[in-house]
TORKOL-4160 file (C-alpha; in steps of 0.2 Angstrom, whole numbers, padded with zeros to 4 digits, m for minus):
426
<pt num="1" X="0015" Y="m1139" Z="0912"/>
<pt num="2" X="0016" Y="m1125" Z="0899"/>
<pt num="3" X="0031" Y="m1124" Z="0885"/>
<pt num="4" X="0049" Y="m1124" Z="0889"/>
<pt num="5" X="0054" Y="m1105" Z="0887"/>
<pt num="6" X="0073" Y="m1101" Z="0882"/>
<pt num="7" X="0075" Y="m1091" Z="0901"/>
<pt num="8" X="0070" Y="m1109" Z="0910"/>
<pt num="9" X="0082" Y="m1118" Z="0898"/>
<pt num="10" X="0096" Y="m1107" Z="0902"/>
<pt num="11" X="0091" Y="m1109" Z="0920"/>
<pt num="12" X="0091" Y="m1130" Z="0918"/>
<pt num="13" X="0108" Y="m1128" Z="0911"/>
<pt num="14" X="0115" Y="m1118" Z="0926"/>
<pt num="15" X="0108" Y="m1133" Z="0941"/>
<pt num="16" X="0128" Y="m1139" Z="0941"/>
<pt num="17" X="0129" Y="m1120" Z="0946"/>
<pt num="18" X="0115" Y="m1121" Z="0956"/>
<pt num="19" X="0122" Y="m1136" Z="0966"/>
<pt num="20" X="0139" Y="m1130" Z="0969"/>
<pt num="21" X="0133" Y="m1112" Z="0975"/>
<pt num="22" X="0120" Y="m1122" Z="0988"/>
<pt num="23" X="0134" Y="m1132" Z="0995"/>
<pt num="24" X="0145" Y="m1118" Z="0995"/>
<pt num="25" X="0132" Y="m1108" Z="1007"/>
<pt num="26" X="0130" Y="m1121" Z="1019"/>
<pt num="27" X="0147" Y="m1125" Z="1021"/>
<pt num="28" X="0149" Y="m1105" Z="1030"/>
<pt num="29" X="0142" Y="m1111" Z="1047"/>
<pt num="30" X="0132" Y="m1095" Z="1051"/>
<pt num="31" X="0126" Y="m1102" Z="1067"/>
<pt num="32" X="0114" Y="m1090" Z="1077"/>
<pt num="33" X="0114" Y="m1092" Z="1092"/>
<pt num="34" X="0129" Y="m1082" Z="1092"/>
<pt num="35" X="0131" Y="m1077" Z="1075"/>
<pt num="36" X="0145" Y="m1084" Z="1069"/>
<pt num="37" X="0152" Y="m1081" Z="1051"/>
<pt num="38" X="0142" Y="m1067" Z="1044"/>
<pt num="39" X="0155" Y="m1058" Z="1037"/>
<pt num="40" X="0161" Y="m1072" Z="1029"/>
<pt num="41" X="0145" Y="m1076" Z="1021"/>
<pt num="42" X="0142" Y="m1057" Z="1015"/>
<pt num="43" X="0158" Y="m1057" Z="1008"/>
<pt num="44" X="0155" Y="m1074" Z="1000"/>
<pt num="45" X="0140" Y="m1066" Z="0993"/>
<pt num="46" X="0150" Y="m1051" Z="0986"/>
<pt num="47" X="0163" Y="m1059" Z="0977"/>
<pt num="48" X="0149" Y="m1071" Z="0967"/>
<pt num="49" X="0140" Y="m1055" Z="0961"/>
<pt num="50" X="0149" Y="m1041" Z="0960"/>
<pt num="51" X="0158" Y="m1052" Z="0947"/>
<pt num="52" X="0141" Y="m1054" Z="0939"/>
<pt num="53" X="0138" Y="m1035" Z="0936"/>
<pt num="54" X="0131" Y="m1031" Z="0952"/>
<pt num="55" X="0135" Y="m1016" Z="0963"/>
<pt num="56" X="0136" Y="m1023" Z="0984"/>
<pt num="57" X="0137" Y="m1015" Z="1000"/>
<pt num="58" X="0139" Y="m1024" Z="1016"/>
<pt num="59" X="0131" Y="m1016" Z="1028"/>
<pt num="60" X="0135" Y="m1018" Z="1049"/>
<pt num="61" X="0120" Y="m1016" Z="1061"/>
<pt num="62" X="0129" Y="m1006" Z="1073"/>
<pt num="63" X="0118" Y="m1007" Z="1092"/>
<pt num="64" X="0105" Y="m1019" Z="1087"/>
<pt num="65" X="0103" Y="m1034" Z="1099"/>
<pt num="66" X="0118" Y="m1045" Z="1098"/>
<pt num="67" X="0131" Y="m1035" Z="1088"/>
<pt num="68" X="0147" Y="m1035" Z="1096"/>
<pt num="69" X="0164" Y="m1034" Z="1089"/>
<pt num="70" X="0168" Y="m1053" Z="1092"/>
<pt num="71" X="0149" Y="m1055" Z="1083"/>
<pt num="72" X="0145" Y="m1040" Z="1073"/>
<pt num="73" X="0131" Y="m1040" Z="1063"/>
<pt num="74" X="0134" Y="m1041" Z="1044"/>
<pt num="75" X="0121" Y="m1039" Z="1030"/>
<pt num="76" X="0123" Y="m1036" Z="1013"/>
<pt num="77" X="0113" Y="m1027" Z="0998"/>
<pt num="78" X="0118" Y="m1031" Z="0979"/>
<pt num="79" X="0109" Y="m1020" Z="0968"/>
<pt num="80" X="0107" Y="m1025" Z="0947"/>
<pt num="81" X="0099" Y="m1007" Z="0938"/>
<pt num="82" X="0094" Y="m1009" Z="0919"/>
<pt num="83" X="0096" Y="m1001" Z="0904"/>
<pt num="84" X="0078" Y="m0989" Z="0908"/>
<pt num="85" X="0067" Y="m0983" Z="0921"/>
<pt num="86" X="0055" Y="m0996" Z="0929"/>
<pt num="87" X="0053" Y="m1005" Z="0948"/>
<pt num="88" X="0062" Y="m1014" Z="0958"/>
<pt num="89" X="0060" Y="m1029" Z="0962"/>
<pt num="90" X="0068" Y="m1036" Z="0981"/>
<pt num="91" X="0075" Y="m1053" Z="0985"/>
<pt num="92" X="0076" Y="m1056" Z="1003"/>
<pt num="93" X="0086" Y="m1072" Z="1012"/>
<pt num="94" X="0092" Y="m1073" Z="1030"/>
<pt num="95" X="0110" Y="m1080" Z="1031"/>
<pt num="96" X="0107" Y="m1085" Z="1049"/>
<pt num="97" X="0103" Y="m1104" Z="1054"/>
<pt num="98" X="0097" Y="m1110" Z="1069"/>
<pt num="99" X="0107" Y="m1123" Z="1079"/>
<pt num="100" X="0112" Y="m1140" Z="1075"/>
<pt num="101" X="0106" Y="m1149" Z="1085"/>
<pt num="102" X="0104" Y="m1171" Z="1089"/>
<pt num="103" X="0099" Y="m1183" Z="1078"/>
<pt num="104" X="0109" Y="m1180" Z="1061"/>
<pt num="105" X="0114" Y="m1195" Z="1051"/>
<pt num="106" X="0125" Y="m1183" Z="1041"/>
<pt num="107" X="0136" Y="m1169" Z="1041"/>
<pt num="108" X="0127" Y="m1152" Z="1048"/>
<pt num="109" X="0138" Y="m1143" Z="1035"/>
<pt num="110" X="0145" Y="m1157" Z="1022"/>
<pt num="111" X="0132" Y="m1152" Z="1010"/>
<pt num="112" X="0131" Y="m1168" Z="1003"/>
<pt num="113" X="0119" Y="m1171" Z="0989"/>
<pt num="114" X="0113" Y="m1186" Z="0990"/>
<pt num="115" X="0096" Y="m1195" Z="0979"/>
<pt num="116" X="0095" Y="m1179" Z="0970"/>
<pt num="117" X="0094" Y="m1170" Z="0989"/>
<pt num="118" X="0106" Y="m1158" Z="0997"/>
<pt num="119" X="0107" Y="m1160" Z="1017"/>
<pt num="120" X="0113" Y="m1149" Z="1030"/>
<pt num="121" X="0110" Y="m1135" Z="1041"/>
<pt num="122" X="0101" Y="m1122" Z="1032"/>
<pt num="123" X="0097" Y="m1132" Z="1015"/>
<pt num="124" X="0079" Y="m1129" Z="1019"/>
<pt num="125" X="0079" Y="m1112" Z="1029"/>
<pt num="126" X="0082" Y="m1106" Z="1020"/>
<pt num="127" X="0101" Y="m1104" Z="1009"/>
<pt num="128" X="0091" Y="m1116" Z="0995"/>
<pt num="129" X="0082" Y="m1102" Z="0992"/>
<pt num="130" X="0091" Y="m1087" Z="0991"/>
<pt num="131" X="0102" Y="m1098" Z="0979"/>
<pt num="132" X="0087" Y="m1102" Z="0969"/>
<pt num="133" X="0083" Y="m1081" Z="0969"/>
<pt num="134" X="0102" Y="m1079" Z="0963"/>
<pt num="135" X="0101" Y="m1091" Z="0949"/>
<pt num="136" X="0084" Y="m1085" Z="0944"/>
<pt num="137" X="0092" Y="m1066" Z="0944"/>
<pt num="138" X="0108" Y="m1073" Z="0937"/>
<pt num="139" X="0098" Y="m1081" Z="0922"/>
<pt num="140" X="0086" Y="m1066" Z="0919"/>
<pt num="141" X="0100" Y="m1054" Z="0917"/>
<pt num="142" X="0109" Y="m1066" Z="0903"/>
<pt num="143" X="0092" Y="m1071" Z="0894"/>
<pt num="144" X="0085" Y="m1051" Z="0896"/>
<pt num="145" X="0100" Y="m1038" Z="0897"/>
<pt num="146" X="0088" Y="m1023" Z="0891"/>
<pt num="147" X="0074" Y="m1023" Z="0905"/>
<pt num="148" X="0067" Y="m1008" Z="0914"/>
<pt num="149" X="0068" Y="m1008" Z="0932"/>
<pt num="150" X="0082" Y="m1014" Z="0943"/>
<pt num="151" X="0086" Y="m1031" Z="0955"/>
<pt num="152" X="0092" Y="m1030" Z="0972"/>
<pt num="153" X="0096" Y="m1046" Z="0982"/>
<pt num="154" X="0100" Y="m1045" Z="0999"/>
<pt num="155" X="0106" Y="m1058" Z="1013"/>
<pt num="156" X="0103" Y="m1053" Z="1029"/>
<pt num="157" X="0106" Y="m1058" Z="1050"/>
<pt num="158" X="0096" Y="m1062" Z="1065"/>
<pt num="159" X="0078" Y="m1069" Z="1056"/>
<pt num="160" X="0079" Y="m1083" Z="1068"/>
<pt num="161" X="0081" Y="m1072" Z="1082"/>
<pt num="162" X="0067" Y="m1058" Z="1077"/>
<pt num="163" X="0077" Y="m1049" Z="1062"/>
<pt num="164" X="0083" Y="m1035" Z="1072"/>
<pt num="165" X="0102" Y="m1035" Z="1066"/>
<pt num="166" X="0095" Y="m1038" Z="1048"/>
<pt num="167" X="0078" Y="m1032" Z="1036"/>
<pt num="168" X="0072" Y="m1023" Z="1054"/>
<pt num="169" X="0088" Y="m1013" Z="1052"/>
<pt num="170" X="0088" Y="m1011" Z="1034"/>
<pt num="171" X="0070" Y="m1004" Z="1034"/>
<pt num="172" X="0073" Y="m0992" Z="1048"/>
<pt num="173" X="0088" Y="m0985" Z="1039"/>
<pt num="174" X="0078" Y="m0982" Z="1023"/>
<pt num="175" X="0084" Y="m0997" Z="1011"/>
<pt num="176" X="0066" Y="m1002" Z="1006"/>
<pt num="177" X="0059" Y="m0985" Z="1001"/>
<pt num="178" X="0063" Y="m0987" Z="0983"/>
<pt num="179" X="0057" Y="m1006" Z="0983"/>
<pt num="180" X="0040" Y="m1009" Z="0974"/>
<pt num="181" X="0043" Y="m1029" Z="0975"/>
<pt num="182" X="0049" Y="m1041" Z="0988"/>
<pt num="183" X="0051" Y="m1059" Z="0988"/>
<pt num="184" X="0058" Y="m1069" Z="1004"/>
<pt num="185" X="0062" Y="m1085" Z="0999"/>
<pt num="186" X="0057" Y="m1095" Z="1013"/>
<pt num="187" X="0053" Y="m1114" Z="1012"/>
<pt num="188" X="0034" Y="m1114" Z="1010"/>
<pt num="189" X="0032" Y="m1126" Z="0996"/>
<pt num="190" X="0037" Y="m1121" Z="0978"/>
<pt num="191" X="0017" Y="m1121" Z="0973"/>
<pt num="192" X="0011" Y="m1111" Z="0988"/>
<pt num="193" X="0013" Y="m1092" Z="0990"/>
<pt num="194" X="0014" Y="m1087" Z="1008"/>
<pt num="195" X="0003" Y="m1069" Z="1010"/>
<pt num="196" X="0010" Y="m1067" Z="1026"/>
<pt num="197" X="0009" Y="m1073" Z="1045"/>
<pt num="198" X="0000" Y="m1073" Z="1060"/>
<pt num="199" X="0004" Y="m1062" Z="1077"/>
<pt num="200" X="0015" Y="m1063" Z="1090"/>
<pt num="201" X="0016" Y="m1059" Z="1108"/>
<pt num="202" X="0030" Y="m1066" Z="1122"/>
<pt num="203" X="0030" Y="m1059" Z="1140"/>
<pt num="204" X="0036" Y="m1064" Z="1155"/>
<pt num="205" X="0026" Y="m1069" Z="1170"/>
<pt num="206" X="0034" Y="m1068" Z="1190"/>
<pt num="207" X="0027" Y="m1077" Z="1203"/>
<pt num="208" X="0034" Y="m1070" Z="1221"/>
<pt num="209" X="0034" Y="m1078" Z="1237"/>
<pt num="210" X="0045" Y="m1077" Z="1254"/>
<pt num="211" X="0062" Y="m1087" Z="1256"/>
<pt num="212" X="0061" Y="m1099" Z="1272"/>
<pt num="213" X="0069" Y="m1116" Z="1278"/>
<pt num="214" X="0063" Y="m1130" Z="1266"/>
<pt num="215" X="0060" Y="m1140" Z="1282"/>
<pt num="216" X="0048" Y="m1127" Z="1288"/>
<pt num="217" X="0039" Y="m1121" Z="1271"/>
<pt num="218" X="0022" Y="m1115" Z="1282"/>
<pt num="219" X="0034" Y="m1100" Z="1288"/>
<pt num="220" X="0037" Y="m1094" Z="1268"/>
<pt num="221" X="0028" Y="m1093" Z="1253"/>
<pt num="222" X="0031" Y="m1105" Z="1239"/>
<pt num="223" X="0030" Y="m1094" Z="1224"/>
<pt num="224" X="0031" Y="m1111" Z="1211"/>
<pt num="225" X="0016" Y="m1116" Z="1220"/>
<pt num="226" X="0007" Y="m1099" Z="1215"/>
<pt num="227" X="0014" Y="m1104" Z="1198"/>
<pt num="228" X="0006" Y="m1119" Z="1197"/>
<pt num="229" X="m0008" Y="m1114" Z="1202"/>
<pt num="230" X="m0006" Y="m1100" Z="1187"/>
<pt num="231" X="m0005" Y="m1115" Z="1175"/>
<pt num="232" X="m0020" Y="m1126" Z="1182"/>
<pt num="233" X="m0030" Y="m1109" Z="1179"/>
<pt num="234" X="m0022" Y="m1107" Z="1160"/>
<pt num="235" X="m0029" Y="m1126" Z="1157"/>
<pt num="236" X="m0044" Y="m1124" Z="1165"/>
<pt num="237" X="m0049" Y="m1109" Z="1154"/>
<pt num="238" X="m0036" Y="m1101" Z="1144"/>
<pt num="239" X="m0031" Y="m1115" Z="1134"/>
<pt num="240" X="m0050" Y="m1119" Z="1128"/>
<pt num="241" X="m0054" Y="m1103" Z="1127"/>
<pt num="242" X="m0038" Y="m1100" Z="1112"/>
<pt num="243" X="m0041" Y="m1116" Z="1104"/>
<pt num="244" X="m0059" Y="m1111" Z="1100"/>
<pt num="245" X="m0053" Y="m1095" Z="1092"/>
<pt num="246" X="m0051" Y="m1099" Z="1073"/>
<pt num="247" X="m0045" Y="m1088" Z="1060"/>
<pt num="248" X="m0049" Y="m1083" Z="1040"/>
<pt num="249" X="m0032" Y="m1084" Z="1036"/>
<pt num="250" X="m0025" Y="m1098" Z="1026"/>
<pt num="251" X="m0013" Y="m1104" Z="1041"/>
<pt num="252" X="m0003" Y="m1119" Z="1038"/>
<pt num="253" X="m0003" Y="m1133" Z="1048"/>
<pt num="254" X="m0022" Y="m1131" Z="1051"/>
<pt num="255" X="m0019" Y="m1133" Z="1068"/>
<pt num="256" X="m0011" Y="m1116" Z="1067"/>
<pt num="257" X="m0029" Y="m1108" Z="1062"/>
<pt num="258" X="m0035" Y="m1107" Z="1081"/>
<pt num="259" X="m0023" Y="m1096" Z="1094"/>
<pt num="260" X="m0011" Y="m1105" Z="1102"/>
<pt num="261" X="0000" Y="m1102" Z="1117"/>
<pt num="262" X="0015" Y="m1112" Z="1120"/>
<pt num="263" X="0025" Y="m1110" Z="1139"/>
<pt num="264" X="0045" Y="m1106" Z="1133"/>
<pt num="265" X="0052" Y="m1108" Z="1147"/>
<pt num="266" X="0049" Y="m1111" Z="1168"/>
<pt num="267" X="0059" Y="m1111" Z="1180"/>
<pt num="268" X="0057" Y="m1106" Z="1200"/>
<pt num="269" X="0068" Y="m1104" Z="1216"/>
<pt num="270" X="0087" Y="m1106" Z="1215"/>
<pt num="271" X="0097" Y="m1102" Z="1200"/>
<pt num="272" X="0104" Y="m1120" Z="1192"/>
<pt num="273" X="0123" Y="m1123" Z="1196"/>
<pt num="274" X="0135" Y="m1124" Z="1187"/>
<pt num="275" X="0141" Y="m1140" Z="1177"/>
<pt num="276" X="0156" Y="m1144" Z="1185"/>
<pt num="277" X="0147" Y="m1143" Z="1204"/>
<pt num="278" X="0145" Y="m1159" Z="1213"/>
<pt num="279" X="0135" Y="m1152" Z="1228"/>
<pt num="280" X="0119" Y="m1151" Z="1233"/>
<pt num="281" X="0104" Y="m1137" Z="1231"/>
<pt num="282" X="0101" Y="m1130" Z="1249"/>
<pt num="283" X="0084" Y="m1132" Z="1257"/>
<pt num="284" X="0075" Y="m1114" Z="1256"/>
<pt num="285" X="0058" Y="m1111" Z="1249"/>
<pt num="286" X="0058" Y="m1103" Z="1231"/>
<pt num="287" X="0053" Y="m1083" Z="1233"/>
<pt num="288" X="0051" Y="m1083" Z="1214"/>
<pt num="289" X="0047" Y="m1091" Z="1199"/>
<pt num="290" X="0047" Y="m1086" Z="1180"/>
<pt num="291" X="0038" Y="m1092" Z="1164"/>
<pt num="292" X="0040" Y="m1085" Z="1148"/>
<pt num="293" X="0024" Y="m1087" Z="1136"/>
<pt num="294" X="0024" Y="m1088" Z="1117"/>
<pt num="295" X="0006" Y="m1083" Z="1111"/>
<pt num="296" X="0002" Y="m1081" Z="1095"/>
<pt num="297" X="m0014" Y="m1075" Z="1087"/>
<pt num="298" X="m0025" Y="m1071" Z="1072"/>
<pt num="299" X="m0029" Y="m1057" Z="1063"/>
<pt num="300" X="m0046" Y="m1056" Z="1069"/>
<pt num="301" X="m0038" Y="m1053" Z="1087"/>
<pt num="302" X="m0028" Y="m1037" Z="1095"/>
<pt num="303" X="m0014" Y="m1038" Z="1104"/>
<pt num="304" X="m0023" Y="m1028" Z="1120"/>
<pt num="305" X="m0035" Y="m1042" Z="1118"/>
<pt num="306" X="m0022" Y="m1056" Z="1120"/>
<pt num="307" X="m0014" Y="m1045" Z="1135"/>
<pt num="308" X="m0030" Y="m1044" Z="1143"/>
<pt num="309" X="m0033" Y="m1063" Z="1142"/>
<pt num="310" X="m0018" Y="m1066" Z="1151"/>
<pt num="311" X="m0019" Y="m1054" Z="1165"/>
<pt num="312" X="m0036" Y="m1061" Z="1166"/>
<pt num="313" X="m0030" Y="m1076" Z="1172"/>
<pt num="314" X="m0017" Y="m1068" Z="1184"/>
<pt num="315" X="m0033" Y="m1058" Z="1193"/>
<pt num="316" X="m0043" Y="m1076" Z="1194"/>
<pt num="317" X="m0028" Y="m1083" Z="1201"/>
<pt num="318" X="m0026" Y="m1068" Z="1215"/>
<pt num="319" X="m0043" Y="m1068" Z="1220"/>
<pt num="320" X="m0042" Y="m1088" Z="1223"/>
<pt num="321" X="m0025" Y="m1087" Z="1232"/>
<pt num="322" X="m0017" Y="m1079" Z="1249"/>
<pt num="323" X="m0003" Y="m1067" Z="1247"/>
<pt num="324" X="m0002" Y="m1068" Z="1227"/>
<pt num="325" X="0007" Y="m1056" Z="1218"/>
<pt num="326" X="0013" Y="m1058" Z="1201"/>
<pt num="327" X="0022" Y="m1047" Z="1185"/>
<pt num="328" X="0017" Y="m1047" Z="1168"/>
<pt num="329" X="0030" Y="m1040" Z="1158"/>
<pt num="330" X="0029" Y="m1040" Z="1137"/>
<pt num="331" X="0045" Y="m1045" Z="1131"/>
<pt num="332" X="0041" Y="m1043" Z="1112"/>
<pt num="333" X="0027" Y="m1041" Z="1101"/>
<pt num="334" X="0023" Y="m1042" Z="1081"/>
<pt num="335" X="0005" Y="m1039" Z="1073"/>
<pt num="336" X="m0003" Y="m1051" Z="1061"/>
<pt num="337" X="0001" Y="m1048" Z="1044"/>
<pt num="338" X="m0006" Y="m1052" Z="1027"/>
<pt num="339" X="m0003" Y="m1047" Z="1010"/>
<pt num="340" X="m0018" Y="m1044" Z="0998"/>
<pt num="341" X="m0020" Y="m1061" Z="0985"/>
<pt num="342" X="m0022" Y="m1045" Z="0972"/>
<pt num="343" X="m0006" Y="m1036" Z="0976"/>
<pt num="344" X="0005" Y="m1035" Z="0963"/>
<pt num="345" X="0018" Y="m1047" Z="0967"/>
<pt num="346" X="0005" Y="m1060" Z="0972"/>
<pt num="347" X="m0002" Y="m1061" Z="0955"/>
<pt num="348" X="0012" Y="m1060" Z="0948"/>
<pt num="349" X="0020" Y="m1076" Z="0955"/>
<pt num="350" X="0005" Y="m1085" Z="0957"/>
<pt num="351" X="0004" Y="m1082" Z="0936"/>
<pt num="352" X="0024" Y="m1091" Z="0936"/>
<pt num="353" X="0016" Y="m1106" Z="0946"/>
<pt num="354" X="0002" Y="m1110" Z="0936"/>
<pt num="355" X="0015" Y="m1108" Z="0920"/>
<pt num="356" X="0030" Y="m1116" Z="0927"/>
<pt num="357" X="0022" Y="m1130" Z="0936"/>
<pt num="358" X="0004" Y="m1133" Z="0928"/>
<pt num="359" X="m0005" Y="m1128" Z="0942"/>
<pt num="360" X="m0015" Y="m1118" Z="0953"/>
<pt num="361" X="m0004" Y="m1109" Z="0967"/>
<pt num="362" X="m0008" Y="m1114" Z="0986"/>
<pt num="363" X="m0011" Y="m1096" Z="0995"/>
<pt num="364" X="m0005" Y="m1100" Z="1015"/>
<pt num="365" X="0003" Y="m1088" Z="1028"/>
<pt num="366" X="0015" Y="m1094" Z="1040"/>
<pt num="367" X="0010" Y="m1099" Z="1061"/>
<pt num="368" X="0027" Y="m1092" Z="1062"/>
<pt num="369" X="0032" Y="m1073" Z="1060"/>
<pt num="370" X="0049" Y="m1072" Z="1046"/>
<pt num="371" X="0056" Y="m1053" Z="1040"/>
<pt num="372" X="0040" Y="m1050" Z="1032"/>
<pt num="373" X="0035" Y="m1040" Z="1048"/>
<pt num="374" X="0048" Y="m1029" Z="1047"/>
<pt num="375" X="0045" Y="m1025" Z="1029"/>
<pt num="376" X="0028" Y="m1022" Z="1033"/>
<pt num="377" X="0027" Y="m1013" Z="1049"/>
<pt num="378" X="0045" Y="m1001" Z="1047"/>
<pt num="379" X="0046" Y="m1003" Z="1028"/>
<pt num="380" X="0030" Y="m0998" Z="1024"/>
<pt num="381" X="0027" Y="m1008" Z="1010"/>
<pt num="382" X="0012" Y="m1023" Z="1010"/>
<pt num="383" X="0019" Y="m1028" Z="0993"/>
<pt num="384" X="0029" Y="m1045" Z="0999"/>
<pt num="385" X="0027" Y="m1061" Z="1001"/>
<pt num="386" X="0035" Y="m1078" Z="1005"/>
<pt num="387" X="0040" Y="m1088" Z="0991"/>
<pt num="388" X="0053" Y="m1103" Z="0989"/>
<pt num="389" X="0058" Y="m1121" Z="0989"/>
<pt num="390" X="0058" Y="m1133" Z="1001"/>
<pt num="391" X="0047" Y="m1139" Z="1016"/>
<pt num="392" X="0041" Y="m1130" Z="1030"/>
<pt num="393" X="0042" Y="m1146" Z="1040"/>
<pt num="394" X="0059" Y="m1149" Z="1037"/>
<pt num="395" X="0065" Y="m1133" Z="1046"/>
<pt num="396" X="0076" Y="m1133" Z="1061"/>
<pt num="397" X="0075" Y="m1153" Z="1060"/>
<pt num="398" X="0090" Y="m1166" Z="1059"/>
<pt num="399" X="0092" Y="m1169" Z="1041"/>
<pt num="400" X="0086" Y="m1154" Z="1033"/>
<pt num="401" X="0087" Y="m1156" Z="1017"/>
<pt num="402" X="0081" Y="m1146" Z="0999"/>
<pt num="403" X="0077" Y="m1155" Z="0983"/>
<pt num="404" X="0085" Y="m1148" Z="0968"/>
<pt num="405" X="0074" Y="m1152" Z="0957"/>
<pt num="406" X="0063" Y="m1140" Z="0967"/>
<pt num="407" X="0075" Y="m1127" Z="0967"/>
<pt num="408" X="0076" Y="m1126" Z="0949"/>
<pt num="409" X="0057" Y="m1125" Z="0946"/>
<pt num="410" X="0059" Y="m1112" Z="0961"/>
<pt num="411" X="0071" Y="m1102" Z="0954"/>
<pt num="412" X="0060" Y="m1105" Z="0936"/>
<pt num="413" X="0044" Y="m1096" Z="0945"/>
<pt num="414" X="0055" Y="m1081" Z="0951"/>
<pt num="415" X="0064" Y="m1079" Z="0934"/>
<pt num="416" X="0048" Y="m1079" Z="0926"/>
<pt num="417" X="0040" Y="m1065" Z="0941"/>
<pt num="418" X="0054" Y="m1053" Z="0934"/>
<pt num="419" X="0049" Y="m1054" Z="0916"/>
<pt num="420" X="0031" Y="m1051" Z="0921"/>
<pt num="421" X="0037" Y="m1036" Z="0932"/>
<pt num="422" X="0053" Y="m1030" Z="0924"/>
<pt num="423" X="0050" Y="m1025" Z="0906"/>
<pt num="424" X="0064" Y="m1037" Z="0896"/>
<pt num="425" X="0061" Y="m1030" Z="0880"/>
<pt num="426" X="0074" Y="m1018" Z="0870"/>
């Protein structure tokens, strides 16, 4: 590990800081699933760094999915510009966590900190890192008041439910066209720099069949049956076919480097009843059936390819069976993408790694899309990455939890990216 710079020991001094701003995160419940507490968060947010010099707006995503009145969906910008002319460099965190959950031994959003570890809802997914990103911003601004260039840090809804009501909203509306940087503090290790992540592609396949008497089924047409048969036909050949599909991309777990496909959901004939009924299901032969499919893919694929696949197995099916009809209907879609290991921002942090921690940085991308996409694909900029503390494993578990010693060598790689990419000097 390199020398102990002064902007690392001002960043040491500030873990107390660091601590209290985590637990303070986590304790605002920004459940999503529905979206709970977003404003509170944003305005959380705005009170901590307006008082720190920074300008903030908080921005509604009036119409995207999920926005309501009783659940509107809040983001918000803060913006740092210095004393000259230079870039801008863009830290990204998702206010949103995903659902508790069983299995806790401690308080979802107590934020204790125990053996030098805070737990709770979110710790991990990622408010540890966007508290590292303010602490690192927080610190670079006291230790280097004259730089060029300017700091924006935003805190966004909806990543765990695709991003629409946050970054997608915020790129569509113009807010990244003046960004040369972004960083999106997700929890992918401190040493590793995540380029990026592979596809996405859900759709919705419908079985149909003909309602009948369940005590005479031979006068109907069972369309679960034509779904299970569906399924044998995805096992038989679709299944092997993905997993012996590998990729050139760095995915993490290896098991992510071959396509996968997981089945959502399933479900077929009558709807389920309610949970206060005590009756029983009437005796009909289902006349529909539904799964929703999760496939993912690899850079070396297209998304009319994976289509293709599918349907594929649909028309096997239909020539095998009597009277199958079927739908396939895409629900949502994102493309593969992958920063550049030159691009700027990736050399630039993988430079604070090697200083900071003594080592070489990991290069990974996600098996699992994050606001990257939206960057990418509406934004239009390939400059970004993933960068932060915690582990990937830890997400959405019982117990999540975030070391703080890891933030604070965190926060110490991104402190160090913005003198590398912010002129400091006078």
């Amino acid at each position: 590990m390199t020398a102990q710079t002064p902007l690392h020991t001002r960043i040491e001094a500030k873990r107390d800081d660091l601590i209290a701003l985590t637990q303070d995160l986590i304790r605002i419940p920004t459940l999503n699933p529905p979206g709970d507490n977003y404003r509170e968060i944003c305005e959380y947010l705005k009170q901590r760094l307006e008082a720190r010099g920074f300008t903030c707006n908080l921005i509604r995503a009036h119409g995207t999915p999920g926005d309501s009145e009783k659940y509107p969906r809040w983001n918000i910008v803060a913006r740092y510009d210095g004393k000259r002319a230079g870039d801008c460099v863009h830290f990204n965190s998702h206010t949103d966590v995903v659902e508790v959950g069983a299995g806790w031994t401690t308080d979802p959003f107590g934020a204790e900190l125990i053996d030098g570890k805070i737990y709770g809802r979110g710790t991990c997914d990622m408010k540890g890192g966007m508290a590292a990103s303010i602490i690192a911003a927080e610190a670079f601004l006291e230790q280097h008041p004259d730089f060029a260039g300017s700091i924006e840090i935003s805190g966004t809804a909806d990543e765990e439910t695709g991003g629409y009501g946050g970054v997608a909203y915020l790129a569509e509306q113009g807010h990244y066209k003046h960004v040369q940087h972004v960083i999106i503090p997700e929890p992918l290790q401190k040493d590793r720099i995540c380029l990026g992540h592979r596809g996405v592609w859900w759709a919705e396949i419908e079985t149909h069949g003909e309602i009948a008497h369940g005590s005479m089924p031979f006068l109907g047409d069972c369309a679960v049956r034509h779904m299970g048969a569906v399924m044998h036909e995805m096992e038989e050949t679709l299944f092997p076919a993905l997993a012996n599909k590998k990729t050139a991309m760095p995915v993490v777990p290896v098991g992510a480097r071959s396509s996968t496909m997981n089945i959502n959901s399933l479900h077929g004939g009558q709807a389920e009843p309610e949970a206060d009924f005590t009756g029983l299901p009437s005796p009909c032969v289902p006349d529909h059936a539904k799964m929703i499919i999760d496939r993912r893919y690899l850079m070396e694929e297209s998304k009319s390819e994976v289509e293709r696949e599918v349907r594929a197995v649909l028309e096997t099916v239909k020539s095998k069976r009597e009277n199958f009809r079927y739908d396939l209907n895409e629900i949502w879609s994102v493309e593969p993408t992958m920063a550049s290991k030159d691009a700027p921002v990736v050399t630039s942090v993988a430079k604070a790694i090697g200083d900071v921690l003594g080592k070489p940085a990991e290069y990974v991308v996600s098996p699992g899309t994050y606001d990257q996409k939206h960057i990418d694909r509406i934004g239009k900029l390939k400059n970004c990455i993933a960068y932060g503390p915690g582990l990937l494993e830890l997400a959405h578990k019982p117990d999540e939890y975030v070391g703080v010693d890891d933030m604070i060598d965190s926060a110490k790689v991104m402190a160090s990216v913005l003198v590398d990419l912010l002129d400091p000097r006078g």
